[in-house]
C-alpha positions as CSV (number, residue, x, y, z in Angstrom):
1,X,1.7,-4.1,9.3
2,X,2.2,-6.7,12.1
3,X,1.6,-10.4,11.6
4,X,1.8,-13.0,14.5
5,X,3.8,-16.0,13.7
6,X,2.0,-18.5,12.4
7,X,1.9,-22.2,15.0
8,X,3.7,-24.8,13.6
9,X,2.2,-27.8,12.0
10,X,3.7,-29.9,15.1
11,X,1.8,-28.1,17.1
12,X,-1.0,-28.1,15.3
13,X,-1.1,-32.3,14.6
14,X,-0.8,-32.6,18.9
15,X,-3.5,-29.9,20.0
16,X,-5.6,-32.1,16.9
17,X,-4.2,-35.5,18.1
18,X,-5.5,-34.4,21.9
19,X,-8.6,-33.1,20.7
20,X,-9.3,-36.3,18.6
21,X,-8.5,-38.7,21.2
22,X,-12.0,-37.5,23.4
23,X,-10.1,-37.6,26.5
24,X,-9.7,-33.9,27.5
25,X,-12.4,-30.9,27.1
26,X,-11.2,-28.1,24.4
27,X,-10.6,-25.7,27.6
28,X,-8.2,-28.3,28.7
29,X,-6.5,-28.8,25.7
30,X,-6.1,-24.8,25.2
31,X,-4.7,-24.6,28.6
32,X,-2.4,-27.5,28.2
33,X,-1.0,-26.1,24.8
34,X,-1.1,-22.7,25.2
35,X,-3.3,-21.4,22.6
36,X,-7.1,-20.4,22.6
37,X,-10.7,-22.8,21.9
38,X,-11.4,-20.6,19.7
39,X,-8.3,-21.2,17.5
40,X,-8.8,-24.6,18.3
41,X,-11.8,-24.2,16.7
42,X,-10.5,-22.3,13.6
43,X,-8.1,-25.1,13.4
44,X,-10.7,-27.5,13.1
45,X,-12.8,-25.8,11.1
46,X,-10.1,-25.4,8.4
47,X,-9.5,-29.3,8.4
48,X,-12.6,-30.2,7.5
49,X,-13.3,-27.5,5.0
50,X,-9.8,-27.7,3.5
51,X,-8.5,-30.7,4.8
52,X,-5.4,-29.6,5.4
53,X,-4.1,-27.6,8.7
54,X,-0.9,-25.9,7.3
55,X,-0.8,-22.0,8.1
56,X,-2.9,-19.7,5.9
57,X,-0.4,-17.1,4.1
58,X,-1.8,-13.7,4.9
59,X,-3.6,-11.9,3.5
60,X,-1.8,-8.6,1.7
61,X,-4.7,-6.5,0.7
62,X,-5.9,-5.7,-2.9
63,X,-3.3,-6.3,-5.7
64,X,-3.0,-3.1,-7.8
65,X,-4.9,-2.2,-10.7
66,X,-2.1,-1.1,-12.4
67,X,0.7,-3.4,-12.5
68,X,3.4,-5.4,-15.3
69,X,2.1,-3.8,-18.6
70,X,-0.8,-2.2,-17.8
71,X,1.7,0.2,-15.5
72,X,4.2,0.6,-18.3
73,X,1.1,1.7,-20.6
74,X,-0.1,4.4,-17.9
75,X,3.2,5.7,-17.7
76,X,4.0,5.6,-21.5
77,X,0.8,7.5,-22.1
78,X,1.5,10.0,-19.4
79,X,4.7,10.7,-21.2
80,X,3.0,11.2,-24.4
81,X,0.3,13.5,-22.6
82,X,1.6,15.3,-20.2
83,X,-1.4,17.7,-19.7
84,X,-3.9,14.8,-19.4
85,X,-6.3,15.0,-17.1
86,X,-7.2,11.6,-14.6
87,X,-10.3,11.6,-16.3
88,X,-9.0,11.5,-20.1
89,X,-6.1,8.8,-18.4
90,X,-9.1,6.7,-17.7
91,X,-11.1,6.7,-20.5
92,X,-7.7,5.7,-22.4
93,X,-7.7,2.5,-20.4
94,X,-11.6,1.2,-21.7
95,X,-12.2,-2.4,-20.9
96,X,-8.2,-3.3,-20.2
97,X,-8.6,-1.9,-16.8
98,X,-11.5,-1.1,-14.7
99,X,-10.7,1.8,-11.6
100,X,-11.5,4.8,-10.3
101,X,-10.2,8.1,-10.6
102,X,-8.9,8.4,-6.9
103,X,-7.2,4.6,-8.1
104,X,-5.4,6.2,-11.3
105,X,-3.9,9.3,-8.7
106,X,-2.9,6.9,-6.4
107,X,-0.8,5.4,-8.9
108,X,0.9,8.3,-10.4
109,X,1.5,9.0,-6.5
110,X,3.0,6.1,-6.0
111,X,5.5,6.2,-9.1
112,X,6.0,9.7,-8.1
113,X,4.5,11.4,-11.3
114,X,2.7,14.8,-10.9
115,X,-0.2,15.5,-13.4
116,X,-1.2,18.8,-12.6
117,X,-1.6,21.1,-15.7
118,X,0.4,24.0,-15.9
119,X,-1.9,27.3,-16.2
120,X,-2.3,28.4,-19.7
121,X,-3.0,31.8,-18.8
122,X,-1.4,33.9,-15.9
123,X,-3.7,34.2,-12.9
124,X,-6.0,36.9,-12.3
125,X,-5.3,39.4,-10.1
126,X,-7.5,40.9,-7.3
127,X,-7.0,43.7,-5.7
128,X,-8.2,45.6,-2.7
129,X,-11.3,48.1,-3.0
């Protein structure tokens, strides 16, 4: 994933300082500095909600379910059971951790586990008529 660099807080005090002072319109501060009205805007905005104008961090999506112990447990448990199924993996996991099925594959995906049961019985044949 591609993030833009971030303006610097330099930047950020002199398109505020020019804004501040009344003296130019936002378009001619934007055109002046380089950057848009509406991230002047943004910027703003974020000073008087936060009160501070340093860079957000970005944001990196959902933090896994499964992570620290709760990821040693699953994979503990799928040693011990082999022949689980995701839905019997789930239910094992009542009130620590709350996901779905798809979540709980995703995760054996990603630690490269497979779960598929073995057949039990060899499969049926079919033949032509």
């Amino acid at each position: 994933m591609f993030f833009m660099k971030a303006y610097s807080i330099d930047l950020r005090k002199r398109v505020l300082v020019a804004y501040d002072s009344g003296k130019y319109s936002l378009n001619h501060i934007a055109e002046q500095f380089q950057v848009t009205t509406r991230w002047i805007q943004k910027l703003r905005q974020q000073r008087k909600q936060e009160g501070s104008i340093a860079p957000r961090s970005p944001n990196k999506g959902r933090k896994p379910v499964f992570q620290g112990e709760n990821l040693g447990e699953l994979e503990r448990f799928i040693e011990a059971h082999p022949d689980a199924t995701l839905e019997e993996t789930k239910q094992y996991f009542p009130g620590v951790v709350e996901c779905s099925i798809v979540t709980i594959h995703n995760t054996l995906k990603r630690l490269d586990i497979h779960y598929k049961k073995k057949r039990c019985m060899p499969a049926s044949k079919t033949e032509r008529m």
